[in-house]
Steps between C-alpha positions, in 0.01 A plus 500: 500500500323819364705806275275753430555893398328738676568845370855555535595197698558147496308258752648175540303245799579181560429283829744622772553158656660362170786726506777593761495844626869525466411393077267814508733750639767447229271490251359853620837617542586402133122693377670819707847469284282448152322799590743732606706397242235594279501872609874527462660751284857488539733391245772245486765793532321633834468155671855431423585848710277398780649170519872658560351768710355264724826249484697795593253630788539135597879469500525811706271410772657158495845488369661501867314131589739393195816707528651552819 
């Protein structure tokens, strides 16, 4: 396996036919999270207000597969 910098980036390369493809896709989707994490902004108080938002856009879409 090589790490190396190059500018602004991170190289990793390793030999392809030691890992499963499937292993490589979560670990790309978990480098995605870390960096958009990284660019976040929001507070804890905003996030909170998205969360209900989006519960509540949720429940009214959905509520009537529950209640009848």
């Amino acid at each position: 396996m090589v790490i190396e910098r190059q500018n602004q980036d991170i190289v990793i390369r390793f030999n392809a036919s030691l890992v499963d493809m499937e292993e490589v896709q979560k670990l790309t989707s978990y480098f995605r999270f870390l960096e958009s994490n990284a660019k976040n902004q929001g507070t804890e108080e905003e996030a909170t207000q998205l969360a209900q938002d989006v519960h509540k856009d949720w429940w009214k879409k959905n509520r009537s597969r529950f209640i009848k």
